[in-house]
C-alpha positions in Angstrom: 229.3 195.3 100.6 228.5 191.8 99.2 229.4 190.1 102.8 227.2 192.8 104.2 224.7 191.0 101.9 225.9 187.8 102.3 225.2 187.9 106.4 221.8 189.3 106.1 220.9 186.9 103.9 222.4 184.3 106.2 220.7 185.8 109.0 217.2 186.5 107.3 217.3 182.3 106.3 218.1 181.4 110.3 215.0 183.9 111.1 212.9 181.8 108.9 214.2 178.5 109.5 213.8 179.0 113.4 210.3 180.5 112.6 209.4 178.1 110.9 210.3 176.0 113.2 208.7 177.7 116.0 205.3 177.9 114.0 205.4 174.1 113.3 205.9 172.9 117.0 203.1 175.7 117.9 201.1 174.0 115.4 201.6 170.7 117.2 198.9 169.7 118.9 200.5 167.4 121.9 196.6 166.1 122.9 197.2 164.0 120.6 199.8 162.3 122.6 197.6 161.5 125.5 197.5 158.1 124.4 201.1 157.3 123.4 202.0 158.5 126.9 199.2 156.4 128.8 200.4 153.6 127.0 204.3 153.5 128.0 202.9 154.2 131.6 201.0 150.7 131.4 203.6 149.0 129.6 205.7 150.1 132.7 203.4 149.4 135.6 200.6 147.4 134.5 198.5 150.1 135.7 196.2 152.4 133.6 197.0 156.0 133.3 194.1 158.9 131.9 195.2 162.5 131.2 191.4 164.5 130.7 192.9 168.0 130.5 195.2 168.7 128.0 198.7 168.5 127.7 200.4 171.6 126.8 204.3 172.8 125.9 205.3 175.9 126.1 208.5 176.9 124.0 211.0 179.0 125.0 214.5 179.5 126.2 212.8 177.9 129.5 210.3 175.6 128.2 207.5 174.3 130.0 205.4 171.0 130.2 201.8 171.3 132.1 199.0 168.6 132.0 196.0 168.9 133.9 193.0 166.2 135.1 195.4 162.6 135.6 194.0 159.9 136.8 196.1 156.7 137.6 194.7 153.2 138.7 194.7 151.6 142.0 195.6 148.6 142.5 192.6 145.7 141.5 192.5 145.3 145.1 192.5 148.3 146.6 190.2 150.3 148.7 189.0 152.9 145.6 189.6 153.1 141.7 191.8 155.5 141.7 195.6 155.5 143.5 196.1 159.1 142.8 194.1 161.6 140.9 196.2 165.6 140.0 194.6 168.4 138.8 197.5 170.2 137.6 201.2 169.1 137.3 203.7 171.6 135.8 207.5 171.4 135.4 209.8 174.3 133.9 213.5 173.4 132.5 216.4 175.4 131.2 216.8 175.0 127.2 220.5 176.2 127.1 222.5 174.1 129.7 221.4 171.0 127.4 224.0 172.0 125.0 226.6 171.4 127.6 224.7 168.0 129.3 223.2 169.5 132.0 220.0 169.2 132.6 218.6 172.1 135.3 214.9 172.2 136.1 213.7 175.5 137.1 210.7 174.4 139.0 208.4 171.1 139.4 204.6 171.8 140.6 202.0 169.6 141.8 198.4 170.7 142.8 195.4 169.7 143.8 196.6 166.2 144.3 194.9 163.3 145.9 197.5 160.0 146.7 196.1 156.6 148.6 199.0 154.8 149.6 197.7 151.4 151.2 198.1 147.9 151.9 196.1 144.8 152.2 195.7 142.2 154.9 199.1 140.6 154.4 200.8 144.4 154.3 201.6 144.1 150.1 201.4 148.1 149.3 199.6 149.5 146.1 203.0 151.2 145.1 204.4 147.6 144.5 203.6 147.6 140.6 203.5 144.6 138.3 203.8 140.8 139.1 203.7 140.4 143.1 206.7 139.7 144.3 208.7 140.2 141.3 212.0 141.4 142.3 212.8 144.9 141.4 215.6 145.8 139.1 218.5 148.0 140.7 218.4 151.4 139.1 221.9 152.2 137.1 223.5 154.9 136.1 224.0 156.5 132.6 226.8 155.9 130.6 229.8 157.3 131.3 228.9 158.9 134.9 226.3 161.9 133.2 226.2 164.9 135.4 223.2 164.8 138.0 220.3 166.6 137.3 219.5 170.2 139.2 216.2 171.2 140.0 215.6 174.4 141.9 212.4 174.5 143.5 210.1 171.7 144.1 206.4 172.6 145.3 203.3 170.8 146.5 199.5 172.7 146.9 196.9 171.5 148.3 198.0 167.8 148.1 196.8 165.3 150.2 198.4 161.7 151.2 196.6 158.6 152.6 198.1 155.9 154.3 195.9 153.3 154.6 197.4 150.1 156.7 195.0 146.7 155.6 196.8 144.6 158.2 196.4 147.5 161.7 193.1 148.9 159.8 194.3 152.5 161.0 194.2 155.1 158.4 196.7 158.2 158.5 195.9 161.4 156.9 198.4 164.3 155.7 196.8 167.3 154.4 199.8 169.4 152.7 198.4 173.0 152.2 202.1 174.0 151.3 205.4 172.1 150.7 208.5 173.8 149.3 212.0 173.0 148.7 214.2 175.4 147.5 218.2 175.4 146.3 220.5 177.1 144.3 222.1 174.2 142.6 222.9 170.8 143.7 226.2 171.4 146.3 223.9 174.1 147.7 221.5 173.9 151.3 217.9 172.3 150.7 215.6 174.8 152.5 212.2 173.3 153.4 209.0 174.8 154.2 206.2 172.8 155.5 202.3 174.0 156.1 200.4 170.9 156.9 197.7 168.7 158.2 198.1 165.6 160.4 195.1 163.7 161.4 193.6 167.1 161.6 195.9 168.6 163.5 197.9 171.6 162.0 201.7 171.2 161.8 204.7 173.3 160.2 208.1 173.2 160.1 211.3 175.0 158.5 214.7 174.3 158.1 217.2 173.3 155.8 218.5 169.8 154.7 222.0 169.0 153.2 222.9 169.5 149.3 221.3 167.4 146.3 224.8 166.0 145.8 226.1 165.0 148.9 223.1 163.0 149.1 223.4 161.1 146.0 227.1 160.8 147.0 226.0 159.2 150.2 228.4 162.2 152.3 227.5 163.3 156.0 223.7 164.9 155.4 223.3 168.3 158.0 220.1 168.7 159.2 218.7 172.1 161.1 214.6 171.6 161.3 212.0 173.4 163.9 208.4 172.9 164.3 205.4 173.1 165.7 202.4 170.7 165.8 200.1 169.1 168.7 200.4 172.6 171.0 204.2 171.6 171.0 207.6 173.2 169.5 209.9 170.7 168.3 213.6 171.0 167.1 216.3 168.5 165.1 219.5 169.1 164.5 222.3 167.3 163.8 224.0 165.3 160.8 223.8 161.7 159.3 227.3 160.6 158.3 225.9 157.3 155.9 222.2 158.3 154.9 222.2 155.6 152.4 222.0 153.2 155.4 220.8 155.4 158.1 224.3 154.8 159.8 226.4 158.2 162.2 223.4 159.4 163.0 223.8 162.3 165.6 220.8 164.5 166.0 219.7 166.5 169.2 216.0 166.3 170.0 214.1 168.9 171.5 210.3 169.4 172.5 208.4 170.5 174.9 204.6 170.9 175.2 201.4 172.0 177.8 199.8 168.9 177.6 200.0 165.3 176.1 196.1 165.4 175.3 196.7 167.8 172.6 199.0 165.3 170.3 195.9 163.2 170.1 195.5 164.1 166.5 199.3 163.7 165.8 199.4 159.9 167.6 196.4 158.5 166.0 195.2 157.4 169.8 193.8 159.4 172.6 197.1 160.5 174.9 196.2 161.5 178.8 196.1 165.0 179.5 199.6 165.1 181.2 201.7 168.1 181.4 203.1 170.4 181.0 206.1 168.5 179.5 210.0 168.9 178.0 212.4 166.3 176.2 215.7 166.5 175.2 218.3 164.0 173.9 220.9 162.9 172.3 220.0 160.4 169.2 222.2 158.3 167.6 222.5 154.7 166.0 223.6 151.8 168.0 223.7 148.2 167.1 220.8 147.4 165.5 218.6 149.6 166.5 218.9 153.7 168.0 220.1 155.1 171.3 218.8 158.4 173.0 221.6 159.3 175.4 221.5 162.2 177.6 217.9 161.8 177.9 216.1 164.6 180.2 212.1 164.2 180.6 210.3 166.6 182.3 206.4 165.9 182.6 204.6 168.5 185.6 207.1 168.2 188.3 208.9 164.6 187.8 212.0 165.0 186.2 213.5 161.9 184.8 217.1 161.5 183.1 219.6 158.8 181.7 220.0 156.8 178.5 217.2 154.5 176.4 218.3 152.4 173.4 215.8 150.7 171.1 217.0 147.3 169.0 215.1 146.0 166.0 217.5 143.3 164.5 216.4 140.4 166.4 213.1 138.8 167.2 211.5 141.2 168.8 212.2 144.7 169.7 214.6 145.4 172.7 214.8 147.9 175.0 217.6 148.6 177.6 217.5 151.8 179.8 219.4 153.1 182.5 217.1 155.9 184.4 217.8 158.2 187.4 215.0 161.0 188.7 215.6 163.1 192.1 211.5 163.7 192.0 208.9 161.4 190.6 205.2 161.7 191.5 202.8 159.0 190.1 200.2 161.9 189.8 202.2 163.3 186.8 201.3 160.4 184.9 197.9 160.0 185.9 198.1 157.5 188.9 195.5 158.6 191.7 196.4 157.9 195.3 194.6 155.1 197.1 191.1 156.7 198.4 191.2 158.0 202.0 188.6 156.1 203.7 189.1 154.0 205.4 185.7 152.1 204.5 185.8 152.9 200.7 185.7 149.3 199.9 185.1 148.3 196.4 182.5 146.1 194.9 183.2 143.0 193.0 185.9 142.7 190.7 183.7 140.5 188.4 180.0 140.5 186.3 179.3 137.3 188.7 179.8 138.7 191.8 182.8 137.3 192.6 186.5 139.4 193.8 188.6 137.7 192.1 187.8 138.4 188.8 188.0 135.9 185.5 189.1 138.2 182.4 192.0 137.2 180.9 195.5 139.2 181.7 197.1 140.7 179.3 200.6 138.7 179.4 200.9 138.7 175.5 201.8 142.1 176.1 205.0 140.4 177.5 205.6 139.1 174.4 205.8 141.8 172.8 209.2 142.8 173.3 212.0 142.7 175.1 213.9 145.1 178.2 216.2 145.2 180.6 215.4 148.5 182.9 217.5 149.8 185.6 216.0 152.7 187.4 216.8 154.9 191.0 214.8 157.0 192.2 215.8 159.9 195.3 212.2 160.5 196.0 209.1 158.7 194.7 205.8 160.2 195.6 202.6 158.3 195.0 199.5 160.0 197.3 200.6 160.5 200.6 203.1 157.6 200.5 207.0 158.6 199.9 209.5 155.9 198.9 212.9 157.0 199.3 216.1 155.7 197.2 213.9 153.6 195.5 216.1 151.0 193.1 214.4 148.9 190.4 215.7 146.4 188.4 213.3 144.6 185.7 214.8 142.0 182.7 211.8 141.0 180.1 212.8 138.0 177.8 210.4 135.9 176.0 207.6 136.8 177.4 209.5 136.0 181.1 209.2 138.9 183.3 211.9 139.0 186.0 211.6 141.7 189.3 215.4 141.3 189.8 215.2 144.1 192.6 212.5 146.5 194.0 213.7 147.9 197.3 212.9 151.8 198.9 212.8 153.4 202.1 209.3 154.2 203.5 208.8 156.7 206.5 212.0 154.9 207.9 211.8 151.5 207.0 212.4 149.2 204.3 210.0 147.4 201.4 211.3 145.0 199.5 209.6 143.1 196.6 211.4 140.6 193.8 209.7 138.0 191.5 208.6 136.6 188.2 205.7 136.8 185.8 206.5 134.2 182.8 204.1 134.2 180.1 206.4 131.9 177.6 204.3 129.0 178.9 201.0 128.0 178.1 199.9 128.2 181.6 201.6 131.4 182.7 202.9 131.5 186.0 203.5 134.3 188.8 205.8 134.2 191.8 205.9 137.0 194.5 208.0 137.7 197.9 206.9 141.0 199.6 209.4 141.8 202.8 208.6 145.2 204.5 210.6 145.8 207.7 209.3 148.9 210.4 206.9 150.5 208.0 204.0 152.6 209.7 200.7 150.8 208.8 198.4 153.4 206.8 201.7 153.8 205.0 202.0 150.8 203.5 198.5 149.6 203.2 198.3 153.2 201.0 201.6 152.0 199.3 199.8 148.8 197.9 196.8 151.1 196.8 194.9 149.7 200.2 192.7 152.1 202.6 194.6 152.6 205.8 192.6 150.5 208.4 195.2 150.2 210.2 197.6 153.3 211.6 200.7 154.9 214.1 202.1 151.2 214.3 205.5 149.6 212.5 205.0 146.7 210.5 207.1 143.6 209.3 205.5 141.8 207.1 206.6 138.7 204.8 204.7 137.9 201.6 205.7 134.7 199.6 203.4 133.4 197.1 203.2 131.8 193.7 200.4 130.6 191.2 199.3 129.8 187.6 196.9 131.1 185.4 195.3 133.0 182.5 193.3 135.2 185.1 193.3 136.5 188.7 190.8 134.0 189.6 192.6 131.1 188.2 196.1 132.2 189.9 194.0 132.8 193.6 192.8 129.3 193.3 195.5 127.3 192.4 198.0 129.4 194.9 200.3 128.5 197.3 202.6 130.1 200.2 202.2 132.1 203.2 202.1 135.4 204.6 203.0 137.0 208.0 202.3 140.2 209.2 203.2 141.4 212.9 202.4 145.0 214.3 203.2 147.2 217.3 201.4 149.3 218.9 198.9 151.4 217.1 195.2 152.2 215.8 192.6 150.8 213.6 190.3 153.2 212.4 186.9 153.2 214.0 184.0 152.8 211.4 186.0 149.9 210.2 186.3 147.9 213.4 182.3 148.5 213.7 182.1 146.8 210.0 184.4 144.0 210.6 184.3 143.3 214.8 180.5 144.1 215.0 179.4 143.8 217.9 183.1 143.1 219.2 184.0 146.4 218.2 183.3 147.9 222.1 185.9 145.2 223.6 188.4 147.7 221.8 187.0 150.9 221.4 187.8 151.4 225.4 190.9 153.7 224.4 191.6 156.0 221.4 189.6 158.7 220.2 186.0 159.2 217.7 188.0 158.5 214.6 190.0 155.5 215.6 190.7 153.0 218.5 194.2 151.5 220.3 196.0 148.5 219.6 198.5 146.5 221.4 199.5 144.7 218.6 198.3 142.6 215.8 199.8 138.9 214.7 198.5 137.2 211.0 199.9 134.4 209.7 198.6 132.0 207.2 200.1 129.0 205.3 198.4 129.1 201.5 198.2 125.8 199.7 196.1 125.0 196.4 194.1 127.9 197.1 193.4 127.1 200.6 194.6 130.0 202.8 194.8 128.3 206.6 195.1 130.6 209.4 198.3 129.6 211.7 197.9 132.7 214.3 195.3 135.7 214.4 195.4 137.8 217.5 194.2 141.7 218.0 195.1 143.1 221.3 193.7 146.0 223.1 193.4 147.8 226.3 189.5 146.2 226.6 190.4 142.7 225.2 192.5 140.0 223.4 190.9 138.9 220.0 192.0 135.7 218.8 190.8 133.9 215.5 191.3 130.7 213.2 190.4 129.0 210.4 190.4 128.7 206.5 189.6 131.1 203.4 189.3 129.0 200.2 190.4 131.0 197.8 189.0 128.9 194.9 185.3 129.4 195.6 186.0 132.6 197.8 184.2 131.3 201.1 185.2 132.3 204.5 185.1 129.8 207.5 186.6 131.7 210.2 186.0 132.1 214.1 186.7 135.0 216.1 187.7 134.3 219.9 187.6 137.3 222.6 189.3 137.6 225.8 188.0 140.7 227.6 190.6 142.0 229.9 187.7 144.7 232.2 184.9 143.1 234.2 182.0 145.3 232.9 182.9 143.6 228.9 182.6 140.2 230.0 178.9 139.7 228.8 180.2 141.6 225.3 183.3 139.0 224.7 181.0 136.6 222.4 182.7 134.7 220.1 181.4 134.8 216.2 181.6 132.8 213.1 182.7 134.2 210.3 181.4 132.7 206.8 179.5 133.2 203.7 181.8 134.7 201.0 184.1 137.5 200.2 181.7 139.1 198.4 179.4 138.4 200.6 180.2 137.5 204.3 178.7 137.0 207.4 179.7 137.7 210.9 177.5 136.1 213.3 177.4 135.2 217.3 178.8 131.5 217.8 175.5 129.8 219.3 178.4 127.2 221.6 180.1 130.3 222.7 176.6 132.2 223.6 175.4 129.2 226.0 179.4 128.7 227.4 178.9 132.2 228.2 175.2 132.0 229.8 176.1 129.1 232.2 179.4 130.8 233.0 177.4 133.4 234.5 174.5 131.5 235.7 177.4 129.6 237.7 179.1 132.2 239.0 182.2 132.0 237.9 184.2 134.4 239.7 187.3 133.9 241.4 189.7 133.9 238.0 190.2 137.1 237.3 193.9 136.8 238.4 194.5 133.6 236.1 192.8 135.7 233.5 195.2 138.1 234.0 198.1 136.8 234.1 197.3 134.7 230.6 196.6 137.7 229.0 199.7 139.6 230.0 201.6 136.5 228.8 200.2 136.7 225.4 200.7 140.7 225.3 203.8 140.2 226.4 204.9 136.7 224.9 205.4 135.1 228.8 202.6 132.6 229.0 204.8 130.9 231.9 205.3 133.4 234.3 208.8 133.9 233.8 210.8 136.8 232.0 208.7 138.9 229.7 210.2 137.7 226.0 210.8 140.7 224.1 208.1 142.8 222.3 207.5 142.2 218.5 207.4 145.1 216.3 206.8 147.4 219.0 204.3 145.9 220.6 202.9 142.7 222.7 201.6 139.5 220.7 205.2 138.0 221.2 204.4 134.4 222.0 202.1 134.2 218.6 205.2 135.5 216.5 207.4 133.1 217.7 205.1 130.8 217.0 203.6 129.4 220.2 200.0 128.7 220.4 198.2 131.7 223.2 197.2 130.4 226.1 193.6 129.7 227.0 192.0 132.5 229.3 189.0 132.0 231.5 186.7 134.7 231.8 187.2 137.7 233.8 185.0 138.6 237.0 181.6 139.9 235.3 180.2 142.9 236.4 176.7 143.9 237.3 174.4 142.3 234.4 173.7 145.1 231.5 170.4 145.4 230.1 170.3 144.2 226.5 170.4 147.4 225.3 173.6 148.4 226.8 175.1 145.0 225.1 173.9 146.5 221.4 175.9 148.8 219.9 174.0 151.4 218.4 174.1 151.8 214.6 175.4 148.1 214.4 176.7 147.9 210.5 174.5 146.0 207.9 175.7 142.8 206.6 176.4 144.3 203.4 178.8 146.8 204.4 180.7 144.2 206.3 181.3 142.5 203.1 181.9 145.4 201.5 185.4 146.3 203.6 186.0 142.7 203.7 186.5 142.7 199.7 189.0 146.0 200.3 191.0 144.3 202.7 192.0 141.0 201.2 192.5 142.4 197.5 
C-alpha cells in the first residue's frame, strides 16, 4: 500500500507542477513582446515592423501562434508606406513530434493581406532588403542534416498582391479570394486550389504538384494543373526532372478559347477579338531558352502546326520556327481584304497633304529580337486572293531583316518577292525585287492590298527597287530602280478610266460592257533614280485607240510631269484623240488638253488630211502586234499586243486616221466628266 501512496503522490506533484506551469504561461502576457519581435525584424531587414493587435499563444498538445493588425515598411522609395499590411496571421504546430526532432505544422493562415511588390526606375525591387546591392548570404543547412520540416495545409484569404514595375510603369493585380495547399506529409502529392483575381478577371485552377521533399531534394517535380480564366480552359501536365534549375522540362499545354478579346484582363493589353481558338504543345527546355514542339494552333478556321523555340542566353531573344498550315485566311487574324472599288482611293497618307507620308517606321522593333522563320503554306486566303504553296523564308539578325524566299502560286501563276530591310545602320536601308509571272490583274493588284483597276488579263511584272530612310517619304525620295509591267489582253474598269483618261476615256470605251472596257494590252516601264521615276515605255491599247505616254514622276516632291499620246484607230474618234498633260501632284493632279496637240489637231482638219488612214493602220497594227516594219508579226506579250514596246523598241509614229463628219461639241464631251479631285484621288490609290 505505501507505493500505492508513493505514485499518487508522485502523480498529484506532476498535476501541480504542469499546472503550475500551465497557469504561469496563461499568465504571460506575450503583448508585451511586440517590441522584442519588431526589433529582431529591423535588426534583420532594416525595415520597421508594427504588430497593433495582439499577439496571442494558445497552449496545447497543438499549440497555436495568432497575431493580428502587422504592418511592415516599404521601402524609403517606394510608391506607399506600407510594403504589406495583414490582418490576421495564424500558424498551428504539433507539440509532441518535437520530442523526436520533427517539427510538423498543422496549418499556416494568412488573411486579409495586402502585399506591394515593386520596383523603381532602374528595376531594384522593394523585397531587396538592406544595403543595395549587398550580396546575399547562401542559406545553409542545420547541423547534422535536421529532418525537414512538414506543414500540412497552407491557406491564403482574401489576400491581394501588387506588382508594380517602375521601369514598364504597368501595374499587375492578383486578387486571391482563396489559395490552398494541402498534403499529408512531405513525400506525399501537393494538392492546390486556386480562386482568384487577375487584372479583374476571374481565374481558378486545381491540381496537384510533386512532394515537399522531392522538391527540396531537387528530384523530377510531376505536375497535373487545369484551369479556367479569360473565357478559356487551360491544362499542364507533365514533370520537371531539375526544378532547381528549370532543366527536363516536359509539360503538355493545352487551351482553347471563344475569343482572344476576352484575355484582355489576363494580358494587361487589349487582344483583337479573334476566335474561336485551340493550342496544344509540347514544352520542353532547349539550349538556352524553351522549345514548343508539336505545336497545333487553331484560330477560326486557320489551322497552323510545327515547332517554335524561344532562346534567352544571348543578346537578345531568338526565335527559330519551323511552321506548316493546309488553310490560313488572313481574316482570322484580323486582316480585311483590299476594298472592292475600284475607285476607293485613299486620301493622303500624311497631316501635310502629301502620300508619302513622314512618321517614322518602326525598325527598332527589328532590334528587338532575333528569328529565323520557315513557313509553307497549301492554301493562303487573304480576300478574294488565294496563294497556293506559298513558302516563306525570313532570318532577323541585328536589326537586319532578310526575305530569303517568298514565292506562291496565284490563279495559275507565280509571285515571287525576296529582299532586305536593315535597321543596324543609322540610316536604315530597304531593298525589294517583286517578279510575278501570268497572274490575272485584279488578282494581284488585290494581292498587294490595291483596288483592281485592271482585270481578265495575265500579268508579268518585275519590281526591283532600293532606298534609305527613317520614313516612307525619305526612302521614295532617295530611291532607285525600275519596274516593268506588261499585260495581255483584258479590262480596266470603267469609272476609273473616266477618272484617270478623262476625256480620253471614249477612245476605249468602244468595246466591253457598263462596268468595264477592253484592252489589248498594256506596257509600263520606268527606270527610278534618286527619286526620279522616268517613264521608258507607257502604251494602253484598245479596239478605239492606241494610248501612249512619257515622262517623269519625282518622287521627292511628289509632282507629276507626264503626257498622254492617243492614236485613234475609227474615223468618227479622231476629233476625241487629244493629247493631255498630266501634272500637278499626287495628291493633287491635273489632267489637262495639251494646247500644241489641240492646234496640230485643228489645222490637221482644217487641211484635210485624209488619205493616211492605211499608214495609220498599218503603224498601229505594228505596235499591237510588235511589227512596226511590215514583216512577220513578232510574238504577242503576255497574251496580248504591245510587243514592240516590251522588247524595247520605241512605237512608231501614227498619223491621224480619216476624220469623220465634224461632231458638235457636245458629242465631243463626255457627260459626267470626273472632277479634278477625284482624279487625284485614284491617282494616290494606284501608285501606293
Amino acid at each position: 500500500m505505501r507505493l500505492k501512496h508513493v505514485l499518487i503522490g508522485l502523480a498529484g506533484l506532476v498535476v501541480v507542477v504542469v499546472g503550475g506551469a500551465a497557469i504561469a504561461i496563461y499568465s504571460i502576457d506575450f503583448n508585451a513582446y511586440r517590441t522584442t519581435v519588431a526589433d529582431q525584424v529591423k535588426q534583420a531587414t532594416g525595415r520597421d515592423l508594427k504588430i497593433a493587435g495582439d499577439l496571442k499563444v494558445g497552449i496545447s498538445l497543438t499549440p497555436t501562434v495568432a497575431v493580428d493588425d502587422v504592418t511592415f515598411a516599404n521601402a524609403p522609395w517606394g510608391s506607399r508606406p506600407a510594403m504589406a499590411t495583414v490582418k490576421r496571421f495564424e500558424a498551428e504546430m504539433e507539440l509532441l513530434p518535437l520530442l523526436s526532432g520533427d517539427i510538423r505544422v498543422k496549418r499556416i493562415v494568412l488573411k486579409g493581406a495586402d502585399i506591394l511588390l515593386e520596383t523603381d526606375a532602374k528595376g531594384q525591387g522593394n523585397w531587396s532588403f538592406g544595403q543595395p546591392g549587398a550580396a546575399a548570404q547562401p542559406a545553409t543547412a542545420p547541423a547534422g542534416g535536421g529532418k525537414l520540416p512538414v506543414v500540412n495545409r497552407i491557406a491564403f484569404e482574401d489576400v491581394t498582391i501588387t506588382y508594380k514595375n517602375g521601369v514598364t510603369k504597368k501595374t499587375q493585380t492578383v486578387a486571391l479570394q482563396k489559395f490552398s495547399a494541402e498534403s499529408a506529409d512531405a513525400a506525399s502529392p501537393i494538392a492546390l486550389e486556386i480562386v482568384a483575381n487577375l487584372n479583374g478577371n476571374p481565374v481558378s485552377a486545381t491540381g496537384t504538384i510533386g512532394a515537399l521533399s522531392g522538391i527540396v531534394a531537387n528530384q523530377p517535380l510531376p505536375i497535373d494543373i487545369k484551369g479556367e480564366g479569360g473565357g478559356a480552359t487551360f491544362a499542364a501536365k507533365g514533370t520537371i526532372a531539375k526544378p532547381a534549375a528549370g532543366k527536363g522540362v516536359a509539360i503538355a499545354l493545352t487551351a482553347a478559347g471563344k475569343s482572344l478579346a476576352d484575355l484582355t484582363p489576363l494580358a494587361g493589353s487589349p487582344l483583337p477579338p479573334l476566335g474561336p481558338y485551340s493550342f496544344s504543345g509540347n514544352l520542353s527546355d532547349a539550349e538556352g531558352g524553351y522549345k514548343v514542339a508539336g505545336m497545333q494552333l487553331k484560330m477560326g478556321t486557320t489551322d497552323i502546326a510545327g515547332d517554335a523555340a524561344l532562346a534567352l542566353a544571348g543578346a537578345r531573344p531568338k526565335i527559330v520556327a519551323t511552321l506548316t498550315s493546309s488553310l490560313l485566311d488572313a481574316q482570322d487574324f484580323g486582316i480585311k481584304p483590299a476594298p472592292a472599288d475600284a475607285n476607293a482611293a485613299p486620301a493622303a497618307k500624311s497631316g501635310d497633304g502629301r502620300v508619302f507620308p513622314d512618321d517614322p517606321l518602326p525598325f527598332d522593333l527589328l532590334k528587338a529580337a532575333d528569328a529565323k522563320v520557315a513557313f509553307t503554306g497549301q492554301k493562303v486566303i487573304r480576300g478574294t486572293v488565294t496563294l497556293d504553296g506559298l513558302a516563306v523564308a525570313l532570318d532577323l539578325a541585328g536589326g537586319k531583316l532578310t526575305i530569303g524566299k517568298f514565292d506562291a502560286g496565284v490563279t495559275g501563276g507565280r509571285l515571287g518577292i525576296s529582299g532586305t530591310v536593315d535597321a543596324s545602320a543609322a540610316q536604315p536601308a530597304v531593298a525589294l525585287k517583286i517578279t510575278s509571272r501570268g497572274i490575272e490583274a485584279g488578282t494581284l493588284m488585290q494581292t498587294f492590298g490595291q483596288s483592281a483597276v485592271l482585270s481578265g488579263g495575265k500579268v508579268d511584272m518585275d519590281l526591283d527597287v532600293k532606298g534609305q530612310g527613317q520614313s516612307v517619304r525619305q526612302i521614295m525620295a532617295g530611291l532607285s530602280g525600275n519596274t516593268s509591267l506588261q499585260m495581255g489582253e483584258g479590262k480596266i474598269n470603267n469609272r476609273f478610266a473616266k477618272i484617270m483618261l478623262s476625256d480620253l476615256f471614249k477612245l476605249i470605251s468602244t468595246g466591253g460592257s457598263a462596268d468595264s472596257s477592253n484592252l489589248n494590252c498594256v506596257v509600263s516601264k520606268f527606270d527610278i533614280a534618286k527619286g526620279l521615276a522616268t517613264s521608258k515605255a507607257l502604251v494602253v491599247d484598245t479596239n478605239g485607240a492606241t494610248i501612249v505616254g512619257d515622262g517623269k514622276v519625282m518622287l521627292d516632291s511628289e509632282k507629276l510631269d507626264m503626257h498622254l499620246d492617243p492614236k485613234a484607230k475609227q474615223t468618227n474618234l479622231v476629233n476625241l484623240a487629244v493629247a493631255v498633260n498630266v501634272g500637278g501632284t499626287l495628291a493633287s493632279p491635273s489632267v489637262l488638253p495639251d494646247p500644241t496637240a489641240l492646234a496640230k489637231n485643228a489645222t490637221g482638219a482644217l487641211a484635210g488630211a485624209v488619205g493616211n488612214g492605211g499608214g495609220a493602220a498599218g503603224a498601229l497594227t505594228g505596235l499591237v502586234t510588235g511589227n512596226t516594219s511590215g514583216g512577220a508579226a513578232k510574238p504577242a506579250v503576255a497574251g496580248g499586243g504591245c510587243g514592240s514596246v516590251a522588247a524595247g523598241e520605241t512605237p512608231a509614229a501614227t498619223a491621224p486616221a480619216q476624220p469623220a463628219a465634224p461632231s458638235s461639241p457636245a458629242d465631243q464631251l463626255l457627260q459626267g466628266t470626273p472632277k479634278k479631285k477625284d482624279v487625284g484621288n485614284t491617282l494616290k490609290g494606284l501608285l501606293n
